[in-house]
Residue, then its C-alpha position, 0 to 999 in steps of 0.5 A: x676827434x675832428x678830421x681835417x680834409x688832406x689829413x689821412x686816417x685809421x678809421x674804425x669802430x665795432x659793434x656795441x657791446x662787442x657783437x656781430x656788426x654782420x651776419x652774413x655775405x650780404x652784410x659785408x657787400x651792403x656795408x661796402x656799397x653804402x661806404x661807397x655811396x655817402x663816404x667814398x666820394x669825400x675820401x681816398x681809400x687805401x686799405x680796409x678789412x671788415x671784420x666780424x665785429x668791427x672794421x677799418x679803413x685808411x683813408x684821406x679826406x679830401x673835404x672834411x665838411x661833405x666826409x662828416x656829412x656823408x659818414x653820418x648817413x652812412x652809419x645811419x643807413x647801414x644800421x637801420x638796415x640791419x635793424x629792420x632785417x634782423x628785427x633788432x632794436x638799439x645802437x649797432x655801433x660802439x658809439x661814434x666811429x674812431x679815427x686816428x691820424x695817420x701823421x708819418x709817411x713811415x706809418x703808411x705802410x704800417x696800417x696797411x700791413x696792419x689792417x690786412x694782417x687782421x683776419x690772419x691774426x684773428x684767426x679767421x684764415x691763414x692767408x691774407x688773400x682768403x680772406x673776402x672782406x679786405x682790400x688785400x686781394x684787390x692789390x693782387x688782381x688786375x681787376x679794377x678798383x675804388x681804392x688808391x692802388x698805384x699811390x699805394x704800390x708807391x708807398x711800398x716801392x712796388x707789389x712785390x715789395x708790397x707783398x714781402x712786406x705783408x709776410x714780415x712780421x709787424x711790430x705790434x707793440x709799436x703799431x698800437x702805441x702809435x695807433x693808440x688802440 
């Protein structure tokens, strides 16, 4: 799928064949600073969640041009570093990433919800805000960040509501008809 620059996404993908995207700490922080350096500065982040396997982010893109540009050498660096460090060999990646636009203002907040609720539902954790590799915490600390925190609180009227919202219950069926997973 093309982007399109002031067009808001579901980006994500997963590891070939299912598998481990990482492996340990390291990985995550890795991942998260190469996206920072080649993806981040063509793009809003609202939310992300780095699962085991795959991941997602929320995003607007701001220049479609540099965002393919950068999100190529992105994958490009974060692949052929885990390669070289575990001594693998082949695609890491399930193919191109994926995205899905994000057309309706009501969905905001929906994907959101939807990314944070991952680790939870997978089972990893039981609370959002134990699990480390997603933005959830962030909008619960004062400490300073790269995501879009205020047009985020806007969406949701507020952090109190922004939290209440997390402990509703999201219609899931719904959510991934619309996100066509």
């Amino acid at each position: 799928m093309k982007v399109y620059s002031d067009s808001y996404y579901h980006l994500y993908n997963r590891g070939n064949n299912k598998e481990l995207i990482f492996f340990e700490d390291d990985n995550y922080n890795y991942f998260l600073s190469q996206f920072k350096k080649y993806v981040s500065p063509y793009c809003d982040t609202y939310s992300h969640c780095l699962m085991p396997n795959h991941f997602h982010f929320f995003i607007r893109i701001n220049e479609e041009t540099l965002f393919e540009k950068g999100i190529k050498n992105f994958f490009i660096s974060y692949s052929k570093a885990i390669n070289k460090k575990y001594h693998r060999v082949g695609s890491l990646f399930q193919g191109r990433f994926k995205v899905s636009e994000i057309v309706s203002d009501s969905y905001y907040t929906s994907i959101i919800t939807y990314i944070h609720k991952n680790p939870v539902v997978a089972g990893l954790v039981n609370n959002m805000e134990d699990y480390k590799y997603s933005s959830y915490s962030a909008y619960l600390s004062e400490k300073g960040t790269s995501l879009n925190k205020q047009g985020v609180l806007e969406w949701f009227g507020g952090l109190d509501s922004f939290i209440e919202h997390h402990k509703a219950d999201l219609n899931e069926p719904e959510l991934n008809k619309f996100l066509r997973l």
